[in-house]
N, C-alpha and C positions, 0 to 999 in steps of 0.2 A: 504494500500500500504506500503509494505516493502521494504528493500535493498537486499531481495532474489529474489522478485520478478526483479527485478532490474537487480541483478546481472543474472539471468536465459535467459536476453534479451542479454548475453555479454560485458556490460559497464565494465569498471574496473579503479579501479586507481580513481582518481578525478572525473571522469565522473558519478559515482554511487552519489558522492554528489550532484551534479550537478543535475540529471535525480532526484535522489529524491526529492530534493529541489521543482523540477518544478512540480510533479506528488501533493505533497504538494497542491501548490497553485491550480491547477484542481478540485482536490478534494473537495476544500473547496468552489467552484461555481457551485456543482452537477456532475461534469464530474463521471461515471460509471469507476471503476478498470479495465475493459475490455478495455473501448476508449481508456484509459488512456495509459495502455499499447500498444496498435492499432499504437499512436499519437507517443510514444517512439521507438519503431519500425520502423517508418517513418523518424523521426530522428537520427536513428541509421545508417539507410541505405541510406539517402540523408541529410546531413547535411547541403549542402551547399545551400538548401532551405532554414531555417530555419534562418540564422548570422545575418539578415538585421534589424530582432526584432521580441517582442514578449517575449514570459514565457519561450520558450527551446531556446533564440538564445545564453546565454551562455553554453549552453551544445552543441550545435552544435557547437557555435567557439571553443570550447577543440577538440571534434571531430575533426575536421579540419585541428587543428594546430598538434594532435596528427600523423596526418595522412600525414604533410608535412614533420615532423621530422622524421617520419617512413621514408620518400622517401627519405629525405637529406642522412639516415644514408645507406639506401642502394647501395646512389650513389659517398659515402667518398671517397675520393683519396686522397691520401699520399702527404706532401710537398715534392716539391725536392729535398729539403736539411734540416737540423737536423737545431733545432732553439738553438742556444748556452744553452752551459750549466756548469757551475763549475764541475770538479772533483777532488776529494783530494788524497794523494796516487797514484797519476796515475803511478809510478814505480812498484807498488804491483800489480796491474791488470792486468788482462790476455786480450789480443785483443778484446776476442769473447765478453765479455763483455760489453767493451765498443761499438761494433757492435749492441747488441740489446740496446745500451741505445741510439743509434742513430737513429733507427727504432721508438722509443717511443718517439723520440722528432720532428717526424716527420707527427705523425695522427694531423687531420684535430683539434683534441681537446685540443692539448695540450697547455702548456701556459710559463711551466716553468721546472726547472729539475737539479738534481745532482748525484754525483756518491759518494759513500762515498769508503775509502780504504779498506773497506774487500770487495769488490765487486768481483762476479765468476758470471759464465753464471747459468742462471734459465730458466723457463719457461715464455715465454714474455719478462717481466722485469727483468732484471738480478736482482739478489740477491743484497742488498746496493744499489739497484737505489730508487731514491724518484722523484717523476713524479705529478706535477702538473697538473690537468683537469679542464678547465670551463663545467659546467652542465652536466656530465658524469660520470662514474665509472667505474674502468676494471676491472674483476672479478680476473685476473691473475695478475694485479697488485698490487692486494691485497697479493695474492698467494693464495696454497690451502691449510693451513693448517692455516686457518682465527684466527688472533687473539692469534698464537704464541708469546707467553710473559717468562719475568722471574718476578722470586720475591723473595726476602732474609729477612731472620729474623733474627733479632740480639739478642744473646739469655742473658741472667742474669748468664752466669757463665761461669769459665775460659775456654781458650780455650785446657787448657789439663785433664777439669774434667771428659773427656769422652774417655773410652780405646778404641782400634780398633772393639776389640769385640762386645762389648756393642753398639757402633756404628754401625754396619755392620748388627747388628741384629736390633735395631730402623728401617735402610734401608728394610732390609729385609719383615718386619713386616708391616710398614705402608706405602709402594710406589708400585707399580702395574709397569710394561711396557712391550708394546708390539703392533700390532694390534690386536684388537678383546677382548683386556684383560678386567676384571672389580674384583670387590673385592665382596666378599661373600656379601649376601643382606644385612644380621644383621649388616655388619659391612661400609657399604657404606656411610651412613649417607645421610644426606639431604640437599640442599641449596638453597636460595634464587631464582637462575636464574632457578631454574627448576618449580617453579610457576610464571616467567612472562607470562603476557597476549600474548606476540607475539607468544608461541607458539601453539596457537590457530587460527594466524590470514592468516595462509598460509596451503594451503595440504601440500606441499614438509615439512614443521615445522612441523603437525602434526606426518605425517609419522615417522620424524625422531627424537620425543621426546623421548620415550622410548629406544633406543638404547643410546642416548645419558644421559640417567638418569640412566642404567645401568652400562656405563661407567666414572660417575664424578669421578673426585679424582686421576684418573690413567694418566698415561701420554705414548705417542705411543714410534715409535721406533725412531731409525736414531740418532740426538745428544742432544733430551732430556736426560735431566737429574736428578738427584737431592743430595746434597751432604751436608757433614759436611766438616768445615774447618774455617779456624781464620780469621776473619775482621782485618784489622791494619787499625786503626785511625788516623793518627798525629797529629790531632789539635780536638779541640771541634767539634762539628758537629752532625746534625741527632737528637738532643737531648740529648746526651752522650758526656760524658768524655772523652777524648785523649787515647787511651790505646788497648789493644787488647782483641777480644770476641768470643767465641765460634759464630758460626752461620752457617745458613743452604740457599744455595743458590740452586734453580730451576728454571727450562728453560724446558717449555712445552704449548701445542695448544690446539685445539678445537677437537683434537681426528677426527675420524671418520666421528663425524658429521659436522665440518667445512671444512672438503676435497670435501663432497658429494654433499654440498653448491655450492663449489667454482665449480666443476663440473658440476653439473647441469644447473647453472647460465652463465658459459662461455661459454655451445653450445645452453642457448637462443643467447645470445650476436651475436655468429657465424652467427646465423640466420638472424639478423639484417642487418649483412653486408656481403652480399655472393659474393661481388666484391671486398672486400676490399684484397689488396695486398697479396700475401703467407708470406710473410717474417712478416708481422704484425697481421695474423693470430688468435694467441693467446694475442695479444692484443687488438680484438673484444670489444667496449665498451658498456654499455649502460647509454641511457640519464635518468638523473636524474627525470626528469617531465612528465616520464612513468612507467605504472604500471609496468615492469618489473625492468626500474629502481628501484623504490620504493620500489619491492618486495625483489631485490639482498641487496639492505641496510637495511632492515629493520634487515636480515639474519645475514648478514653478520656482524652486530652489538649485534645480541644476538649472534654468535660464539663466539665473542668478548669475550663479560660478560660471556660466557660459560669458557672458556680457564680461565681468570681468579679464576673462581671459582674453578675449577682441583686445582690452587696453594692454594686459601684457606683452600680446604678441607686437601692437604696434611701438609702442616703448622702447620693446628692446630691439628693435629693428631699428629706429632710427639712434638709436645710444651707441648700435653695431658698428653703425654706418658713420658715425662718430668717432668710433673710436673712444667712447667713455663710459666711464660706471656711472650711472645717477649716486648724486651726493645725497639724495631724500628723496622719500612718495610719498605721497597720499593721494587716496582712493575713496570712495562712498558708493554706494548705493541709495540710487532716491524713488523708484518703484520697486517696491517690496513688503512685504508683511513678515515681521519679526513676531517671536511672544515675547512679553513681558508682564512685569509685574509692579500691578498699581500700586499705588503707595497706603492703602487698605487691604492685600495681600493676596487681590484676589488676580488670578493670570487671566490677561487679553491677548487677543492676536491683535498689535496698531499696524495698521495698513497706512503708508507713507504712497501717496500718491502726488511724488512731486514733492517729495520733502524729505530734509536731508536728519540723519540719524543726529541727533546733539545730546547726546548723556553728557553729564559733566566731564571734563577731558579731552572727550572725543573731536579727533580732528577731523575736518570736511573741506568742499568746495564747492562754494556758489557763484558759478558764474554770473558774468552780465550778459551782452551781446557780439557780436561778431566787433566791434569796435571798441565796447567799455570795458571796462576793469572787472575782473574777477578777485575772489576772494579765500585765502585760508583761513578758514574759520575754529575756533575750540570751543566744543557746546560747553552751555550751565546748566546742563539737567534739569530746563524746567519743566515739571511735573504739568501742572497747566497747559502745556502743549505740548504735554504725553512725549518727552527730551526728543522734542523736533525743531526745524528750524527751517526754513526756504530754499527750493532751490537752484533757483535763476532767480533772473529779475522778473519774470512772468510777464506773458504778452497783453497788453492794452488795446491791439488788431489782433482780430483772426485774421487767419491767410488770405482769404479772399477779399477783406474788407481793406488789407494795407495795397494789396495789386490796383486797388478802384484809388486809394487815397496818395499814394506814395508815389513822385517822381521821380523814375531812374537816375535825372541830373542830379537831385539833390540829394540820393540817396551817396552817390559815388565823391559828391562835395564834403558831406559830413566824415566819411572812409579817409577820403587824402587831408582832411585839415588833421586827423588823427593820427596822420599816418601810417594809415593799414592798408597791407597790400591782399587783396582778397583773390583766390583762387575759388572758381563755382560761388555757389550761392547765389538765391534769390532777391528779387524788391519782397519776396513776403517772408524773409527775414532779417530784414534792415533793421539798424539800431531805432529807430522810430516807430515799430513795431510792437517796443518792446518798452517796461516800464523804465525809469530809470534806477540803474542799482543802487545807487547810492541811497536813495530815499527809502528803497526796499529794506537796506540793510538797518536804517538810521530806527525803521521801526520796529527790530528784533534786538536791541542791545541789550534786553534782558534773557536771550534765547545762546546767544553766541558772545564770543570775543575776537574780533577780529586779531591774526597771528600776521597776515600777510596781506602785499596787494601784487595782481597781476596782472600786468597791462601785455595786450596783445598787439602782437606787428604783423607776425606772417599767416591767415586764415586758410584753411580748407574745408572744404563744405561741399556738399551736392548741390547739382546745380540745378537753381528752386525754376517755378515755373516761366520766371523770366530773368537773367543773368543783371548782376547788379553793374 
C-alpha cells in the first residue's frame, strides 16, 4: 500500500497521511490491499460512520471537518461594515482605493488591515493595502505577479567609473524584458530554485517548470526595471563607509509563471464561494487547512524564491561582467503573504500587496520612478500597519489615463534635466505618472528610517506602449 494508491481513491491534503497511516496499521493484522482499499472507500464516502473510533476515525474526522469548512466557505457573507483600519497618506489616495480596502476588511476572515501612501486601485486588494487573515489566503491579495521584489548591489567602485556607454551596453547585454522573453540557452545559467523539490509536488508546478526555467534571469514588462546609479550614504551603515557608490538597483517578479499561479488558484478560490458578494469577488479566499489551501502556498512560495532568483541571476551577471564582488545587498519582497503574529498572540496570514516587509530592523527598498530617487529603508515594527511600509511611490495615472494626458516632449525634458539616460520604457510610465517619492516617504516616518538614497542614471525597462 502506497500514497498512489491512496491518492487514486481522491484523498488529498492531510487526508493521504491520515488514510495511509491507517491502511499501515491493517496491513500489519493480514487485512488484503483490496479490503483495504474496499474499507477506505467507505470512509471516503460516509465519514461520518466512522468519528466515534476505531483505526480510520481520524481520517474520517479530517473528512468531516474538511467538508464543514467547505460548506462554511460557501455560505460566507460579508460584515456590514469595514472593521477599522490605519491609513497613512490618506491625502495621496484616490477614493476607489480606499473603497476596495473597505470590501477587504469586511470578508468573514479578516482580522486586521492598512493602507500604506502609495496606495491606487488593483485587482481585489488595492495596491499598498496589507490585509490580515486568520487560516486563509487570497490569491489576489497576494496579487498576480507572486513575489515581485527589488534588490541592489553596492558595487566597489566610484560612482563615475562607468561612462553612459559602457553602461547602456552592460544593460543591454545582460537584462532581458518583456512577456514571453528568455536569454539564449548557453547563456541562461542555472539556479538553485529550479531544483526545488516543490516543483515536482503539484501538476499545475510540473507543467509550469520549464517555461519558467527558460525564462530565469529576465524580468517582464510594465515598471520593472533595472539600473545603474549612485547610493549616497550619510552615515556608516550596510557594512560601509559614509560616502557615495556606484550600484545597481532592480525591481522584478515571478514572470509568467507567478501570474499563471495567481490565476489559476483565484478561480479555484471563486469556486469555493459562489455566493460570496460581487464586489468581493476577487477577493475569493482559500482556507489554509485544505488541500487547495496548501497547494496555493506551497506555489505561491516557490514564485517567491523564483522572482528572487531572476534578481540573483541578473546581479551577478552584470558584477561578472564587472569584474566585482558586491560590497552589500539588499532585497525585499512586496507581493506576498507571510504568517505572523499579532501582538495579542493570535497568528495571521498579512498579505502585502505592494508593501514592503518593515519589522523593526528590517532593511528594504522603495523605489521612486524611472527618474526619482529610491530608497534604503530600516523598518520600526509598527504594529498599526501590521511592520509594513510602501513600496514605490504608487501611480497617480493608470496607464491609459497618463498615454491620453502625458507629452512624449515633456516627458523626455523632465529624463534629460535629471539626467537619465532611459533604454525602453513607456509615456505610461513617466515620472509624472507616478506620485512623488518624497512626499510618499515624508508620510511613513513613523513606518521606516531612511538608511540611504538612490539616484538613478542609467534605466532599462520594457518598452511601454509608446517609447519615451
Amino acid at each position: 500500500m502506497n500514497g498512489k494508491h491512496i491518492t487514486k481513491l481522491g484523498f488529498g491534503g492531510r487526508a493521504i497521511a491520515l488514510a495511509l497511516a491507517a491502511a499501515k496499521v491493517r496491513e500489519r493484522v493480514g487485512i488484503s490491499t483490496q479490503e483495504i482499499l474496499g474499507e477506505l472507500a467507505s470512509v471516503r464516502d460516509h465519514p461520518e460512520a466512522y468519528v466515534t473510533g476505531g483505526v480510520y476515525a481520524d481520517l474520517a474526522a479530517e473528512l468531516t471537518s474538511r467538508e464543514a469548512r467547505a460548506r462554511a466557505a460557501r455560505q460566507a457573507t460579508l460584515r456590514p461594515t469595514p472593521l477599522p483600519y490605519r491609513v497613512w497618506g490618506e491625502d495621496l489616495i484616490e477614493p476607489g482605493a480606499r473603497t476596495q480596502m473597505d470590501v477587504a476588511m469586511q470578508l468573514p476572515v479578516s482580522r486586521a488591515g492598512a493602507l500604506m501612501p502609495d496606495a491606487h486601485v488593483g485587482y481585489g486588494l488595492p495596491i499598498g493595502g496589507v490585509l490580515a487573515t486568520e487560516g486563509a489566503v487570497i490569491p489576489y491579495g497576494v496579487g498576480v505577479d507572486i513575489g515581485c521584489s527589488m534588490m541592489l548591489s553596492v558595487l566597489p567602485l566610484r560612482p563615475d567609473a562607468l561612462g553612459t556607454d559602457e553602461t547602456r551596453k552592460l544593460l543591454m547585454k545582460h537584462t532581458r524584458f518583456g512577456a514571453g522573453v528568455s536569454f539564449e540557452k548557453s547563456f541562461r545559467g542555472d539556479h538553485e530554485v529550479l531544483h526545488d523539490p516543490a516543483w515536482r509536488e503539484q501538476a499545475l508546478l510540473r507543467h509550469l517548470r520549464d517555461k519558467a526555467a527558460e525564462q530565469i534571469g529576465t524580468s517582464g514588462s510594465g515598471n520593472h526595471f533595472v539600473e545603474f546609479g549612485t547610493l549616497h550614504l550619510p552615515a556608516p551603515d550596510l557594512g560601509l563607509e559614509a560616502g557615495d557608490y556606484l550600484a545597481v538597483l532592480s525591481h522584478s517578479g515571478s514572470r509568467g509563471f507567478g501570474a499563471q499561479v495567481a490565476n489559476h488558484y483565484t478561480k479555484v478560490a471563486q469556486t469555493l464561494h459562489p455566493q460570496l458578494d460581487p464586489a468581493a469577488r476577487k477577493l475569493a479566499w482559500l482556507p489554509l487547512d485544505t488541500e487547495e489551501g496548501e497547494g496555493y502556498w506551497q506555489a505561491m512560495n516557490l514564485a517567491g524564491r523564483y522572482a528572487l532568483a531572476n534578481h540573483d541571476l541578473i546581479h551577478a551577471r552584470i558584477a561578472r561582467a564587472l569584474g566585482a564582488e558586491p560590497l552589500a545587498q539588499v532585497s525585499n519582497s512586496h507581493n506576498l503573504a507571510w504568517k505572523q503574529v499579532l501582538p495579542d498572540g493570535e497568528e495571521v496570514i498579512v498579505h502585502r500587496k505592494g508593501a514592503t516587509p518593515a519589522e523593526a530592523g528590517r532593511l528594504g527598498l522603495i523605489p521612486g520612478s524611472m527618474a526619482d530617487p529610491g530608497f534604503v529603508v530600516r523598518g520600526r515594527g509598527n504594529a498599526e500597519a501590521l511592520d509594513s511600509a510602501s513600496h514605490g511611490a504608487g501611480r497617480q495615472m493608470g496607464r491609459k489615463a497618463a498615454e491620453r494626458a502625458l507629452n512624449k516632449r515633456d516627458v523626455q525634458a523632465y529624463l534629460k534635466e535629471r539626467g537619465i539616460t532611459l533604454i525602453g520604457g513607456g509615456v505610461d510610465e513617466a515620472p509624472q505618472a507616478y506620485k512623488r517619492i518624497e512626499e510618499v516617504i515624508a508620510r511613513q516616518r513613523d513606518l521606516v528610517d531612511v538608511v540611504a538614497e538612490f539616484r538613478p542614471r542609467v534605466v532599462r525597462m520594457d518598452t511601454g506602449h509608446e517609447d519615451v
